[in-house]
TIMI-2910 file (N, C-alpha, C, CB; in pm, 1 decimal, decimal comma, always signed):
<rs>
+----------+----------+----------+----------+----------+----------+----------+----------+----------+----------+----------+----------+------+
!      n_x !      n_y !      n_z !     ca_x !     ca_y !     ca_z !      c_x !      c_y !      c_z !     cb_x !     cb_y !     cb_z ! resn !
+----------+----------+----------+----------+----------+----------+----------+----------+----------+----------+----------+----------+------+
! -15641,9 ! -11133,6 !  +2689,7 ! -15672,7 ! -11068,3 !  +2565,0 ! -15593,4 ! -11137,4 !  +2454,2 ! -15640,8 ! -10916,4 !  +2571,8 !  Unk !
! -15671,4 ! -11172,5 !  +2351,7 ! -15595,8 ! -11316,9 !  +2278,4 ! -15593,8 ! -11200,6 !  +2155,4 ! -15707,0 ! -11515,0 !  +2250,4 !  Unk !
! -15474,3 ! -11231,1 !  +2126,7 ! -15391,6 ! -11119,4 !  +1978,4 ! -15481,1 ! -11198,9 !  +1846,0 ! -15141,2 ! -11154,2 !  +1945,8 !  Unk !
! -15509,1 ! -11112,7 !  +1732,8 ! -15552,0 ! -11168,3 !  +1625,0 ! -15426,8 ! -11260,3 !  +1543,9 ! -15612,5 ! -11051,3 !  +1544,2 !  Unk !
! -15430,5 ! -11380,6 !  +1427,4 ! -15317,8 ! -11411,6 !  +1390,1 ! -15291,6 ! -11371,0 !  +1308,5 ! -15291,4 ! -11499,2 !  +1381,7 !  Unk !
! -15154,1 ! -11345,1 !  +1274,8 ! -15070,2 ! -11263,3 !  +1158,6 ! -15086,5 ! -11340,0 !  +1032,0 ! -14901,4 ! -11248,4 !  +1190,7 !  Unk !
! -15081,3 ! -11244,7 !   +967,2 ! -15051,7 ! -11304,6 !   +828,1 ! -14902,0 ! -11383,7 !   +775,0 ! -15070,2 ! -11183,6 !   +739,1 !  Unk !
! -14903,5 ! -11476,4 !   +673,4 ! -14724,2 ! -11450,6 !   +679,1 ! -14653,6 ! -11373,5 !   +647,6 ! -14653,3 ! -11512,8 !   +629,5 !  Unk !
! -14731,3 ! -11278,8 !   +559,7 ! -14632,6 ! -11173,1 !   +521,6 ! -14605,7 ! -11065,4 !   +634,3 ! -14684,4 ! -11100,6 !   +393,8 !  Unk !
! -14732,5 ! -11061,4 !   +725,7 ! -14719,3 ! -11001,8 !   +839,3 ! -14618,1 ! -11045,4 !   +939,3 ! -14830,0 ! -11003,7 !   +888,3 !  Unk !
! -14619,2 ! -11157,7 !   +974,4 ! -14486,9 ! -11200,9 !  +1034,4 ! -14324,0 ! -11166,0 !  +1018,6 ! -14491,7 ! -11313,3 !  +1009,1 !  Unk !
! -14350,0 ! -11207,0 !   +883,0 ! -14188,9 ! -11234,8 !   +789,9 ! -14158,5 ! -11037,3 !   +814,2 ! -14217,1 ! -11318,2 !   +533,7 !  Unk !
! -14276,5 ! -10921,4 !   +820,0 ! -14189,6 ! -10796,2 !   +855,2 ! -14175,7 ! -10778,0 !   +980,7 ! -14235,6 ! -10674,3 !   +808,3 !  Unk !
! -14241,5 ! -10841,4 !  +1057,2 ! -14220,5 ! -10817,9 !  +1214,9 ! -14101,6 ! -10888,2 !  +1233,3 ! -14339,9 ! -10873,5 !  +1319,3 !  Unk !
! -14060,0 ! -10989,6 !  +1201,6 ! -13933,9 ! -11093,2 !  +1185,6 ! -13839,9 ! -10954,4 !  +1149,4 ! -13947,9 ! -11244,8 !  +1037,4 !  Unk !
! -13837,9 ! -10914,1 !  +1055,9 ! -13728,6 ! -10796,0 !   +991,7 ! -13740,5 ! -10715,2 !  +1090,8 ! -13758,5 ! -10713,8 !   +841,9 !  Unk !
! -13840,8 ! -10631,4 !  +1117,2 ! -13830,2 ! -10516,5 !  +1220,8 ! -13723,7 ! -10577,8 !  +1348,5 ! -14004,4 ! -10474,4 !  +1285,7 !  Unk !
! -13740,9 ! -10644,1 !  +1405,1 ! -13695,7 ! -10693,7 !  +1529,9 ! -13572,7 ! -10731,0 !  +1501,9 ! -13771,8 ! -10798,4 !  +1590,1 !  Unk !
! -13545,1 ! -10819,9 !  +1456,0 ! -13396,0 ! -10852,4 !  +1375,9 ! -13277,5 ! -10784,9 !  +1335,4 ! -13414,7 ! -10887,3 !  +1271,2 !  Unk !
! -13333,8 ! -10695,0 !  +1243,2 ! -13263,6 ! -10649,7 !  +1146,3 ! -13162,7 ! -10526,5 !  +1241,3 ! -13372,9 ! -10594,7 !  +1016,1 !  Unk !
! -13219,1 ! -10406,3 !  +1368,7 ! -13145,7 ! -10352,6 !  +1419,8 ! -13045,0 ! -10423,7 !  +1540,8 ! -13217,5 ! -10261,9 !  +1445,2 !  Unk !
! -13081,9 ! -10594,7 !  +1568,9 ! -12985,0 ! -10624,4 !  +1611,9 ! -12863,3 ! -10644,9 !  +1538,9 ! -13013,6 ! -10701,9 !  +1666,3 !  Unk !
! -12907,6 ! -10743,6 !  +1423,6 ! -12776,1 ! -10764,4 !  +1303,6 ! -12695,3 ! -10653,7 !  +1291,6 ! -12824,1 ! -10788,6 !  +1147,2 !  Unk !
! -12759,8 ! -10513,0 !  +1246,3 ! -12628,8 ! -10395,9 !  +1239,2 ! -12573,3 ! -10346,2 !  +1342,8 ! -12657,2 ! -10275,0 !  +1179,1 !  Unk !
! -12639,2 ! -10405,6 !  +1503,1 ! -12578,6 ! -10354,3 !  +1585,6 ! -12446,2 ! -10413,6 !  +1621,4 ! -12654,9 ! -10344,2 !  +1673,7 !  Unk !
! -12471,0 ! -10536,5 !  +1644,4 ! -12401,6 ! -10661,1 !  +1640,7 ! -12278,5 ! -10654,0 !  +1548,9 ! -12495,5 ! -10770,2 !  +1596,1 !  Unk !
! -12325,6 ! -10646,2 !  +1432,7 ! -12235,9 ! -10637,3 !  +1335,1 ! -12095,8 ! -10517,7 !  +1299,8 ! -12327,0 ! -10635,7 !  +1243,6 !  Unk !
! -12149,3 ! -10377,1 !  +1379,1 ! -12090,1 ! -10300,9 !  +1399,3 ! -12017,4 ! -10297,0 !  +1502,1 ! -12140,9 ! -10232,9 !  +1386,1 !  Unk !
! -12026,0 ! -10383,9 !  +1646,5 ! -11950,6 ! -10426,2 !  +1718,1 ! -11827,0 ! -10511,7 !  +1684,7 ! -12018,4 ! -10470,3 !  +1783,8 !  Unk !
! -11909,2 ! -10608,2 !  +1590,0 ! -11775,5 ! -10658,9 !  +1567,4 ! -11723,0 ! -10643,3 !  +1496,9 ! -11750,8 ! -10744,1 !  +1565,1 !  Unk !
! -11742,5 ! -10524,9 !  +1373,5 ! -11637,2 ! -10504,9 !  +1294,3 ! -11533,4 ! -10391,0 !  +1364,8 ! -11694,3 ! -10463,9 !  +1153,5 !  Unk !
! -11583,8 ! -10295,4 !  +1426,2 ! -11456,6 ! -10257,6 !  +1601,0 ! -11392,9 ! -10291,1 !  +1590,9 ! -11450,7 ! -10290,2 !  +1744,7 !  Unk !
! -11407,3 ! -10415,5 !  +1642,1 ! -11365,7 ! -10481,1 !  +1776,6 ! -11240,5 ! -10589,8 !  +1699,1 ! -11524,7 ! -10576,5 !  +1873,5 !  Unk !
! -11254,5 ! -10651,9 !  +1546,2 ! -11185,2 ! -10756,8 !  +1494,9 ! -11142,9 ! -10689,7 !  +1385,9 ! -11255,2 ! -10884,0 !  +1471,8 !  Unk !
! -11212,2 ! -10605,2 !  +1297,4 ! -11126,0 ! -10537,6 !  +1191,4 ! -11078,5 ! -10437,7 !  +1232,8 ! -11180,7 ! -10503,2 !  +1077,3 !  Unk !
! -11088,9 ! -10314,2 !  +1270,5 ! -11009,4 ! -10148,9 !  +1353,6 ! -10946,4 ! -10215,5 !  +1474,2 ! -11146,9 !  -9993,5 !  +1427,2 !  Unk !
! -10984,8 ! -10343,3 !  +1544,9 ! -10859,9 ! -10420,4 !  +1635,9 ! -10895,4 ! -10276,6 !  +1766,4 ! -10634,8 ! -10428,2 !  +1528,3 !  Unk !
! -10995,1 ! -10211,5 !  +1795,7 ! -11045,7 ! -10122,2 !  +1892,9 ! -11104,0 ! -10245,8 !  +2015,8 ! -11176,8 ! -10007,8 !  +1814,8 !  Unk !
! -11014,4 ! -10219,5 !  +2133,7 ! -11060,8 ! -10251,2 !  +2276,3 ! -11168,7 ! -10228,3 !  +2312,6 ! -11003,1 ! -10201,7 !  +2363,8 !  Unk !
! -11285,6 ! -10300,4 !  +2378,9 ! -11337,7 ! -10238,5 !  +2412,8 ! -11328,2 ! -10135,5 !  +2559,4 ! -11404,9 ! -10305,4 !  +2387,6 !  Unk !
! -11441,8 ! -10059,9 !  +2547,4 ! -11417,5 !  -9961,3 !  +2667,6 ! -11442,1 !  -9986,9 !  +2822,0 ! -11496,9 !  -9852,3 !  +2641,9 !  Unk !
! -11479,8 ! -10070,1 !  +2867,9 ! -11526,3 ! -10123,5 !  +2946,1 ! -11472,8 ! -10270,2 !  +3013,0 ! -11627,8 ! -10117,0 !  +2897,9 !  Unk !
! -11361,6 ! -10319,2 !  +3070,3 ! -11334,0 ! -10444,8 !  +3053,0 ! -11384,2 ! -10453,6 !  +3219,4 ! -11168,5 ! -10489,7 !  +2991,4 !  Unk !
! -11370,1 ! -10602,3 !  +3272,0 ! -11419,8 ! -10679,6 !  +3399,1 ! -11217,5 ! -10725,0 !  +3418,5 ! -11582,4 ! -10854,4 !  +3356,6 !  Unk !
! -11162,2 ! -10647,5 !  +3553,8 ! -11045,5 ! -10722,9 !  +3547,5 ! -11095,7 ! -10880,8 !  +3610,3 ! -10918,6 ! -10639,4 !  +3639,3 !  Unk !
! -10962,0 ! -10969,2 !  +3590,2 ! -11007,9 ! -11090,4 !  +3676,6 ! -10913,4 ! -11097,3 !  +3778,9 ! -11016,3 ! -11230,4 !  +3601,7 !  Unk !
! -10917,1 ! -11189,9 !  +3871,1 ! -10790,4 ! -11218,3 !  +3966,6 ! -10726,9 ! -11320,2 !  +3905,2 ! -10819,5 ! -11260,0 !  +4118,7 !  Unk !
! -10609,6 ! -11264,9 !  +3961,6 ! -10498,4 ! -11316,8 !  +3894,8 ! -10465,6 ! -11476,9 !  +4005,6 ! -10357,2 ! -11175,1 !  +3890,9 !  Unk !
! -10427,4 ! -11585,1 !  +3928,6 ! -10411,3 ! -11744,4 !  +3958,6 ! -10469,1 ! -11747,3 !  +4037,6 ! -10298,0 ! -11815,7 !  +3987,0 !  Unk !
! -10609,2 ! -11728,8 !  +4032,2 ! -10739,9 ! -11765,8 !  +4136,3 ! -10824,9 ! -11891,1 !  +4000,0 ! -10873,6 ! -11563,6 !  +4191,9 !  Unk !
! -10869,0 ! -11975,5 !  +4045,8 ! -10983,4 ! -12053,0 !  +3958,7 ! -11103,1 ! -12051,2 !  +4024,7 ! -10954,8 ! -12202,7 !  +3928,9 !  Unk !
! -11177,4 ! -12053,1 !  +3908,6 ! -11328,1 ! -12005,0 !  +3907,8 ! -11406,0 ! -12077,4 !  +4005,4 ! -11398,5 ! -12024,5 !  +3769,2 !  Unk !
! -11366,0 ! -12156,4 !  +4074,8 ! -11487,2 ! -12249,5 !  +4151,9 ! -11396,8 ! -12214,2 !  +4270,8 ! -11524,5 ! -12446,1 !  +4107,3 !  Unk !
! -11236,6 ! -12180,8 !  +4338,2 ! -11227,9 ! -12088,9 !  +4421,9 ! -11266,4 ! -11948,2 !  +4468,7 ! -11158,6 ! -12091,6 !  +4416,3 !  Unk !
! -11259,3 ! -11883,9 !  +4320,5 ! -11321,5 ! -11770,0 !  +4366,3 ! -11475,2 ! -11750,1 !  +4422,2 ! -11305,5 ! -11695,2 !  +4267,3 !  Unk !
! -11543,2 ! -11866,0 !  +4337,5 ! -11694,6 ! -11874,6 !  +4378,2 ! -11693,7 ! -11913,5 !  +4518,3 ! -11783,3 ! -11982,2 !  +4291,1 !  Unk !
! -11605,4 ! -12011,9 !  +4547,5 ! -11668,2 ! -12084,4 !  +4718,6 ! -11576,1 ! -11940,9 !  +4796,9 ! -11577,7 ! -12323,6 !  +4787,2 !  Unk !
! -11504,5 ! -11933,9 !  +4806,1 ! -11467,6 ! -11753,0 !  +4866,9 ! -11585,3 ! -11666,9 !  +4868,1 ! -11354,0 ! -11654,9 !  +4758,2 !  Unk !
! -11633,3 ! -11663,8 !  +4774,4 ! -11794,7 ! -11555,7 !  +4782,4 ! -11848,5 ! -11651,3 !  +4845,7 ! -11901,6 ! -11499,7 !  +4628,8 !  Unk !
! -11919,2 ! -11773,0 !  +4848,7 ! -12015,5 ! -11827,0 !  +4912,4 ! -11978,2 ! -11831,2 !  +5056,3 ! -12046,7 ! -11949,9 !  +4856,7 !  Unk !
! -11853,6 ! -11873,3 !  +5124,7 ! -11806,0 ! -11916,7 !  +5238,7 ! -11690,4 ! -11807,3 !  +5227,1 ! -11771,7 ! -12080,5 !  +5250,2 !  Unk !
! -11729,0 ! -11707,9 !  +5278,9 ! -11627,1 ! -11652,8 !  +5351,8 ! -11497,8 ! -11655,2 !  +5475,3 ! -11679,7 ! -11601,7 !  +5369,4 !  Unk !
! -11379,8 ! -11666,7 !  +5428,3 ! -11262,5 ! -11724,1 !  +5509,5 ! -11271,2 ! -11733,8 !  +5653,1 ! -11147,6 ! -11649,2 !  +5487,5 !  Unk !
! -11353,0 ! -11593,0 !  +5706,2 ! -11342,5 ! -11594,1 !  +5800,0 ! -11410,5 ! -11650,6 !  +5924,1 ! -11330,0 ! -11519,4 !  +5789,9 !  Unk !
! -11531,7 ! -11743,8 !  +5834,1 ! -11579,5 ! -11803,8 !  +5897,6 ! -11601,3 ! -11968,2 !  +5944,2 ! -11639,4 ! -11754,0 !  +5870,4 !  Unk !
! -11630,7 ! -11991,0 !  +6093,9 ! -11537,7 ! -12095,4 !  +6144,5 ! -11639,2 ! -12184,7 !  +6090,4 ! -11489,2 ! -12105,7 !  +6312,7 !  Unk !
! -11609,9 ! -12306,5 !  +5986,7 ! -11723,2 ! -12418,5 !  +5930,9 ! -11737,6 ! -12468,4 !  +6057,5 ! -11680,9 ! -12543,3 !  +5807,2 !  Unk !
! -11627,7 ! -12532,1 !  +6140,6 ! -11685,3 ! -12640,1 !  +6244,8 ! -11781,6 ! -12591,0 !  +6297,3 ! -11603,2 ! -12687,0 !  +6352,7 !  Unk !
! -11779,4 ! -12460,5 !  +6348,1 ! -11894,7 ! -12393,6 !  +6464,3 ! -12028,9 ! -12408,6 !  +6400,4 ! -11873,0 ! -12213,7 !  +6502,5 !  Unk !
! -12043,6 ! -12419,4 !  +6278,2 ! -12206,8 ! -12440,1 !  +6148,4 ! -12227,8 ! -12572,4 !  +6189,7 ! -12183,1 ! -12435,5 !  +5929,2 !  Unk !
! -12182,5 ! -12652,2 !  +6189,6 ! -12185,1 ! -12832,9 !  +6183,2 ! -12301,6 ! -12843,1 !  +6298,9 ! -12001,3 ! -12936,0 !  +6239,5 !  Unk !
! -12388,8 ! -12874,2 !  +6290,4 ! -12452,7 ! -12975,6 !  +6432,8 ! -12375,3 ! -13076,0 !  +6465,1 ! -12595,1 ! -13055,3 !  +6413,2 !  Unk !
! -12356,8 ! -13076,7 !  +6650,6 ! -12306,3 ! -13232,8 !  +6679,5 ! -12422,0 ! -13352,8 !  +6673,4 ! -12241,0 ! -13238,9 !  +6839,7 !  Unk !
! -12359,8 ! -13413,3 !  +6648,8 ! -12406,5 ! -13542,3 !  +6622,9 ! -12480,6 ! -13642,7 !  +6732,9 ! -12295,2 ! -13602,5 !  +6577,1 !  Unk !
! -12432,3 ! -13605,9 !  +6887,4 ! -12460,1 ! -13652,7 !  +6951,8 ! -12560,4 ! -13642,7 !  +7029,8 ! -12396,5 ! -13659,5 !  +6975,1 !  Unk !
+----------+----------+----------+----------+----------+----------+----------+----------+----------+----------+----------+----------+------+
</rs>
């Protein structure tokens, strides 16, 4: 089902509609968050002196499992 085409002026308010309640949302976040200096409520802790491509291969490969026993022999 092929949409009729907009006008530009038709566009340019659909452009505003859509837009415009992200900008004040957005915008009200960050005035929070950098001018009132308000935390947000919700944080992600991290681990502590872990790096990011350890912590990832830990999720992928779990410690407890033996790599050699995965390997095909060769022979």
């Amino acid at each position: 089902m092929a949409t009729p085409k907009l006008s530009p002026q038709a566009r340019r308010l659909k452009t505003i509609i859509v837009a415009l309640p992200i900008l004040v949302a957005s915008s009200y976040v960050f005035y929070k968050r950098e001018i009132v200096k308000e935390v947000p409520r919700r944080t992600i802790p991290k681990p502590e002196n872990v790096t990011p491509s350890a912590t990832l291969e830990s999720k992928v490969f779990p410690p407890d499992v033996d790599s050699e026993s995965k390997r095909p022999s060769s022979t």
